[in-house]
Structure formats: structure tokens, C-alpha cells
N, C-alpha and C positions, 0 to 999 in steps of 0.2 A: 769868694763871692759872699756879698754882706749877706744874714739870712734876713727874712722876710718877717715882720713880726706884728702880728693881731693887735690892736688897740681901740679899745672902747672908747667910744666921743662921745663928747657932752656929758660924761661925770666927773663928780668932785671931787675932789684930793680923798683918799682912805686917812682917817685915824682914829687911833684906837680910843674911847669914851669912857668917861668914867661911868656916864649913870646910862649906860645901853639897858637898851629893852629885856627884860627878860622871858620874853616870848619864842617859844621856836617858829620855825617859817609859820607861814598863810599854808592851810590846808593845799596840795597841788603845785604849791612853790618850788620852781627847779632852782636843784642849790646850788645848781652852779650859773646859774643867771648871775651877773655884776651885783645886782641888787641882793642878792641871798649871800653873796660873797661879802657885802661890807659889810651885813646887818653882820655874821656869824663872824666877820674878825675882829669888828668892833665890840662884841660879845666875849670871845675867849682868846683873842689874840694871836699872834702869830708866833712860830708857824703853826698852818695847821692843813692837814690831809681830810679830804670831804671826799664821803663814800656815799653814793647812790644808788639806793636799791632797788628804786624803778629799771634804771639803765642794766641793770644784773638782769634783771630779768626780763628785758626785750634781746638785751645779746644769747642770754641761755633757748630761748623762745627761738629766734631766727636759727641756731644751729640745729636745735631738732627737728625744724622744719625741713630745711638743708639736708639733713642727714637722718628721715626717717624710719625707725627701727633700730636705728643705732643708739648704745648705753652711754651716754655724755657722763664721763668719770671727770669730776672737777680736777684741777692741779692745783691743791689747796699753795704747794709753795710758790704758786704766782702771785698772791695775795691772801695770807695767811691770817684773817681778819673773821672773828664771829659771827659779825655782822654776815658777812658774805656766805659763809657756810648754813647760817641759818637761813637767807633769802633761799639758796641754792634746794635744801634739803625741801623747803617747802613745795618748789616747782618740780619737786620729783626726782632731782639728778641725784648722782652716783656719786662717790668718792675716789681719786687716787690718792696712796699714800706712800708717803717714803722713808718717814723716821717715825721715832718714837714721839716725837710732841706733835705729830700730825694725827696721829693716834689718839693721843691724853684730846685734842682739841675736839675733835669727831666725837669720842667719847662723851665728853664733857655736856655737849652740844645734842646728847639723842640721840644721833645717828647709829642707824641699824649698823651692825658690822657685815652683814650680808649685801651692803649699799657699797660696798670698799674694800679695794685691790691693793695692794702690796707691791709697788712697783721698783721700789730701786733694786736693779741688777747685784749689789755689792752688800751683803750683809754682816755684823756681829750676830752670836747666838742670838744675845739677850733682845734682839728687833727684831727676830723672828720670834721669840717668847713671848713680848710684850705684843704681839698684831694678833698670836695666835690664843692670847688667855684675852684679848677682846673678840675674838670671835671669826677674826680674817682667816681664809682658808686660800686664796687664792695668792701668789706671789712668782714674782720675775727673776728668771735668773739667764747667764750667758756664759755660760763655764763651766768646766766638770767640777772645780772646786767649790761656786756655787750649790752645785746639783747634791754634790757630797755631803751638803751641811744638812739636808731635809731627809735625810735615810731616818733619821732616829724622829723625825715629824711625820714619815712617808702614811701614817695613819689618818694625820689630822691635816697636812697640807695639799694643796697640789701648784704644779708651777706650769709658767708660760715660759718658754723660751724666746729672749730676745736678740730679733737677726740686725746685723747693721745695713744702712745701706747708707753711703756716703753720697750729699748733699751741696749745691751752692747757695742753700737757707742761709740768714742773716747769719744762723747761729747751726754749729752742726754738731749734732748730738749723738751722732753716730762715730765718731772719734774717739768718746772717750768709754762708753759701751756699744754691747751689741757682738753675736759672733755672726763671720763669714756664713753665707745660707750653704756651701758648699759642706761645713763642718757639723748641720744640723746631722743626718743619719747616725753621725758618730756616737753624740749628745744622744740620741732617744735612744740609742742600742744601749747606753750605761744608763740611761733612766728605767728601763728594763730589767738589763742585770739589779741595779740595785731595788727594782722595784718603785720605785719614784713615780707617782703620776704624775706625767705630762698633759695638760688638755689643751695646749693650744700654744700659738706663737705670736709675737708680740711686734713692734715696730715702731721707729720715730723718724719722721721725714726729713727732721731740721724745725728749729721755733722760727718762727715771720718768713715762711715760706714763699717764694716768689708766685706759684703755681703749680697747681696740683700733679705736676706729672710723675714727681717720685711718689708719690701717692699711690699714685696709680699704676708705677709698675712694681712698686712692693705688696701691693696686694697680689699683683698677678704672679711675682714668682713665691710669694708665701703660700697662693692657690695649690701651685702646681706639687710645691714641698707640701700640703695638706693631703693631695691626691695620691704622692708617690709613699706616704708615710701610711696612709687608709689602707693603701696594696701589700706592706709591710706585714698588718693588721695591727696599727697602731692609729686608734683614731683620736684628732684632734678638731675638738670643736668648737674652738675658741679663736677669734682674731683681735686684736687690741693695735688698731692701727693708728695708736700715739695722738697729738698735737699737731702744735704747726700751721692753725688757721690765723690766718694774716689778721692785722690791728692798722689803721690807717695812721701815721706817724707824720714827720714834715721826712715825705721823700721824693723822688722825683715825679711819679706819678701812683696814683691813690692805689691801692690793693683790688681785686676783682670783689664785685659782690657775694658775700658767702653763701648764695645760691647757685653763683656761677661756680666757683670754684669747686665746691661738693658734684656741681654735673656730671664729671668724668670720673668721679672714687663711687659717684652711688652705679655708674656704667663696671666701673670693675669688678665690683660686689656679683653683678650675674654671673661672673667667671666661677665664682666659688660655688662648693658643693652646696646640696640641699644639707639643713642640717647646722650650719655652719654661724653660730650668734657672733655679733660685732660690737665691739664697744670702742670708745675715743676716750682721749685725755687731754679737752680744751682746759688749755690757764689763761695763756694772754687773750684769748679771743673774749673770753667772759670777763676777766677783769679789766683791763691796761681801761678801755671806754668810761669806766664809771669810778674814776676819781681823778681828781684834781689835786694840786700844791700849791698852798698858800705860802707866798713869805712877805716879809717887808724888808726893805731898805734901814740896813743899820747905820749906813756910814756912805760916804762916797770920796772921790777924787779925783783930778784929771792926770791923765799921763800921758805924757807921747801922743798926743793931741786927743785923747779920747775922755769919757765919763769913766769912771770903775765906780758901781754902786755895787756894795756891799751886803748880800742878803742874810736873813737869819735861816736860811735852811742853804744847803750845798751838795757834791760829789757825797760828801760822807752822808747825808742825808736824804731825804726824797729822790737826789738828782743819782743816787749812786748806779741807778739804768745803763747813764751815758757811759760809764765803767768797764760794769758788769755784765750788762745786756747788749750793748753796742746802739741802743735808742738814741735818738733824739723829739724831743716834745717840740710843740707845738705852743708858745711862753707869750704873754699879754700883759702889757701894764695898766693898772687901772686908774689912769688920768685921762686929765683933758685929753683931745686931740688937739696935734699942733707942730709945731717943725720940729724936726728929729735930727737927731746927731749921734756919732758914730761912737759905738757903746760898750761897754764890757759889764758883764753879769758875774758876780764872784758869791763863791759861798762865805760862810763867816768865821773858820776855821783859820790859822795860822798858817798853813799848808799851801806851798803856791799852786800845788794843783789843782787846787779846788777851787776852778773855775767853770760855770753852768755854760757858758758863749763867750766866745772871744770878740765874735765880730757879730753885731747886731746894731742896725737906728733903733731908737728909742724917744720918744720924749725925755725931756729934762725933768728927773725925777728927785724928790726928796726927803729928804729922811722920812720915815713909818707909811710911804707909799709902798702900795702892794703890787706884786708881779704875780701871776699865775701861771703856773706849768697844767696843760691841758694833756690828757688819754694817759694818767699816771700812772694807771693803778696796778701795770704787772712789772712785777719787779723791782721795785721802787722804795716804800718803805719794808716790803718783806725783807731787803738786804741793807739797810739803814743803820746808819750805827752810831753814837754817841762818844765819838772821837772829840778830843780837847776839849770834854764834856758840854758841851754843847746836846742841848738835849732831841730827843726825835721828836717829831712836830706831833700836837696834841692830835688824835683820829676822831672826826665826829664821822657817824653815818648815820642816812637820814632817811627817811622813807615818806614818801606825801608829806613831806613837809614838819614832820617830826621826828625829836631824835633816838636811834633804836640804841638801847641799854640792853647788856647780854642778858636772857632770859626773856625777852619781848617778844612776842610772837610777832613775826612777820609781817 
């Protein structure tokens, strides 16, 4: 089935200027209107990735709402941008982190280390050294040989143990960590023996979660392992119930409102003891909305009845989502409107794989016309790469209509 594709009417051919404006937007200018998109390619050309930090902060805003009393810990590697971490840090949220250069960035950026968790399950020494001389205390693990590594930290660390629960999320993250909840007991009796604090357990439903019900029942059987481990007298007062708040993409139908969705996880929450703090690890919900992907048409040709337009970004670029993530965006040409014809979208790489749509109408486009790839922002250029050196698209990020430089307050 051909996909369906967005097209702005009644604007003029994109090209790039030599004597463009050197102004940034109009104070309140959305930069991703047509209009903010040709002034800024005509400016620094393509490609380029357009970050918005109004939208950061209505999607951070709607989830606390959603989820009141809950700790919103960013996942910086859905969009590992300064920009974002400083919008973020501003509005108060938390940090997850997972490696060492999520660490150096956080750092770099201010951020309290008492604002940021330690989350990946699998560790070297040296990433638990470097979390723990910035300041992190808190960290995940799912394994005795995990839990082993923190005896000689067991002063200055403590850990969440993370359970799986296997998922029909887009993406299921419960595959490749997480232990069975059956083999918890076992875990906190050697976090005992060796001493290790345990304060709490952890969870991930799956990323672009259909509906909240694994949500909802891994809070409840976490509840009851929180209850039966209290009778132990081993108490855990910690829940970290993951990601996995849905991002509206081109699917078949749109995602629940993130007020709906949180209805039944904030209903499960009663289940838990008094006592008991929550925290989440939204990435795609807070970023994939607020950025966009500019490219332009390098080249084109017909084949086998169709157009191939040639873009300067691809798979190994912006598009590498479609990949990695299993995404598909939501993609706009910025021409006239007018009859369309059956289309092909390629990146600019060598590589025949590096194809963005196979099957799309399109207007008749030409060369340094632009296409936009819309809701980019999770996963996208954070997994980018500069294969047959083709380079990764310039990042502007813009705030009310001005561009934020790292070290710019918010």
C-alpha cells in the first residue's frame, strides 16, 4: 500500500541563498512551520536536525501531569543533545544514565548527580567508577555477577534489581535484560550475604508500548515481591517503572492520550505499600515530538516507472530509526502542491539499502528541494553515523525563536 504523504500548498521551490538573512527566527516563531524551515536551510543548508525546546517542554509538562508524584528520569540516549538536557534540567526532571559519556554530558551541563540513576543492567568496573566519583549512588543490575561487582562499592553504592517482563511493545527490552521475578528471593538473599544494598526494583514494559497493561501488571507483581521481601525484613522502597510512553508515528491508528494511558499505572500505584517512591525513564515520549529532519534532493531518476530522488541525509543518517528502532516518520515535501507520482526516497550513500520509502506519491521534485521527516527526535541522530563519509546533518536547537548555544540558559 502506497504511504500517505504531507504536502505543503502554495509554497515555493526551497533553495539554498547566498545572501540569506542573518537573523534568527521572529521571537515565538515555530521552527518547524514551512516558513522557519526555508528561512534556516537557506541559512545553513542542508541537512539539518531542528530541535525545539518549547515542544520539550510541553511533552515533559503533559507527563508529570499524567504521572503525578512520579520522578520523570530522562533517557538521555533517546536524544543525547545539550540542548535537551539543559531545557530538561531546567523544568526540574531527573536523569537516567547508562555509560560513561552520559555521565561526562550531565556533568558538563550542571547537573546535580543526586538528579541521576545508573541504569544499565551490564557493567565494566571503570562505569561504575566513573558514575560513582560524579556522585551517582543509585544503579541497576540483574544478575549475581552483576550484584558481585558492587561488594567492594557496597559503602558508596546501592542497587535496584531489574525484573523482566516480556512484552508485544514495538520494541521489547525485556529480551535482552531483566531477571525472571521468580529468581528475585534468590538475588536479595546474596545481596544480604554479601551485604549489598538493595532498595528497590526496577522494570521496562517494552519502548512504543501499545497500552498500558504490562504496566500495570508489573507494578502489581513487583508490589507483591516488595510485600513478600518487607516480611523477609528486607525493605525495598524503590520502584523505577521504566519508559515505554507511546510517540504518535504514521501507524495505523494514533496512540492513547498520555493522560489516558497513565490512568490505569496511576490505579496500580494504590496497590503498593505506603512508603514506596516511583520514578519513570521517559526518552521517546519527551523527545521523538520535538525535532524534525531536513534534507534536500541531490540527484534524482526514473526507474521502473517510478522517480528516485536522491537525498542528502539517509538510513545511515537521521533515518537510521527505520533500522534501529523499527520507526516510521511521518515525511513532507516542501513544494507546490500538485499531481503526484509514484516515488522513491533514497539516502545519499552508495549502499542500496539506504532507502528512507520505497513506495510513496510525491510531487515532481528537483534538485535542492527539501523533504522533511517529522516526530524525529528519538533515536534518530543519537544512532547516526557518518558512513561514506557523508557527514551527520548540522543540529540547530531553537527556543522562542532563537538559537540555544551550549552554556545558554534555557
Amino acid at each position: 500500500m502506497k504511504d500517505n504523504v504531507l504536502r505543503v500548498a502554495k509554497t515555493s521551490r526551497i533553495r539554498r541563498l547566498s545572501n540569506a538573512s542573518e537573523r534568527d527566527l521572529a521571537p515565538g516563531q515555530d521552527p518547524f512551520a514551512r516558513e522557519s524551515v526555508q528561512h534556516l536551510a537557506n541559512r545553513y543548508g542542508s541537512p539539518l536536525f531542528l530541535i525545539d525546546a518549547e515542544r520539550v517542554r510541553v511533552q515533559y509538562r503533559a507527563l508529570a501531569a499524567a504521572l503525578p508524584g512520579v520522578a520523570l528520569y530522562y533517557a538521555i540516549k533517546s536524544l543525547p543533545h545539550p540542548a535537551i538536557v539543559a531545557v530538561l534540567k531546567e523544568e526540574g526532571a531527573c536523569f537516567d544514565l547508562a555509560t560513561n559519556g552520559e555521565v561526562q554530558l550531565v556533568r558538563r551541563l550542571g547537573v546535580a548527580p543526586e538528579r541521576c540513576i545508573h541504569t544499565h543492567p551490564i557493567k565494566r568496573d571503570c562505569d561504575i567508577r566513573t558514575a560513582l566519583d560524579y556522585g551517582v549512588t543509585h544503579f541497576v543490575i540483574d544478575n549475581e555477577d552483576e550484584l558481585r561487582k558492587f561488594v567492594k562499592y557496597k559503602s558508596r553504592a546501592s542497587v535496584l534489581i531489574r525484573l523482566a517482563f516480556r512484552s508485544d511493545a514495538v520494541v521489547d527490552l525485556s529480551r535482552k535484560f531483566g531477571c525472571e521475578p521468580e529468581t528475585l528471593p534468590d538475588l536479595l538473599a546474596l545481596a544480604a550475604q554479601l551485604r549489598v544494598s538493595v532498595v528497590g526494583l526496577s522494570f521496562h514494559a517494552g519502548s512504543q508500548a501499545a497500552n498500558p497493561q504490562m504496566h500495570v501488571r508489573a507494578i502489581e507483581v513487583c508490589g507483591g515481591l516488595m510485600r513478600r521481601a518487607r516480611a523477609r525484613g528486607q525493605e525495598l522502597s524503590l520502584l523505577d517503572i521504566g519508559g515505554g510512553f507511546p510517540t504518535d508515528y504514521l501507524q495505523g491508528s494514533p496512540p492513547m492520550p498520555i493522560a489516558e494511558f497513565c490512568t490505569p499505572i496511576r490505579g496500580a500505584f494504590r496497590a503498593l505499600e505506603d512508603g514506596v517512591r516511583i520514578i519513570a525513564e521517559p526518552g521517546r515520549y519527551l523527545s521523538a515530538p520535538c525535532a524534525v529532519a531536513v534534507a534536500s534532493v541531490m540527484g534524482r531518476a526514473q526507474r521502473d516507472g517510478r522517480w528516485w530522488y536522491y537525498l542528502d541525509d539517509g538510513l545511515y543518517g537521521s533515518y537510521s530509526g527505520q533500522m534501529y528502532d523499527h520507526a516510521r516518520y511521518p515525511i513532507e515535501a516542501l513544494v507546490d502542491d500538485g499531481p503526484t507520482y509514484p516515488s522513491v526516497l533514497a539516502g545519499p550513500t552508495c549502499d542500496s539499502i539506504d532507502v528512507i520509502r520505497e513506495h510513496i506519491d510525491l510531487p515532481k521534485l528537483e534538485q535542492g528541494d527539501l523533504v522533511i521527516g517529522r516526530v524525529m527526535g528519538a533515536y534518530t541522530w543519537a544512532s547516526a553515523s557518518e558512513f561514506n563519509f557523508f557527514p551527520r546533518p548540522t543540529v540547530l536547537a531553537l527556543d522562542r525563536g532563537r538559537l540555544i548555544r551550549e552554556g545558554d540558559a534555557p
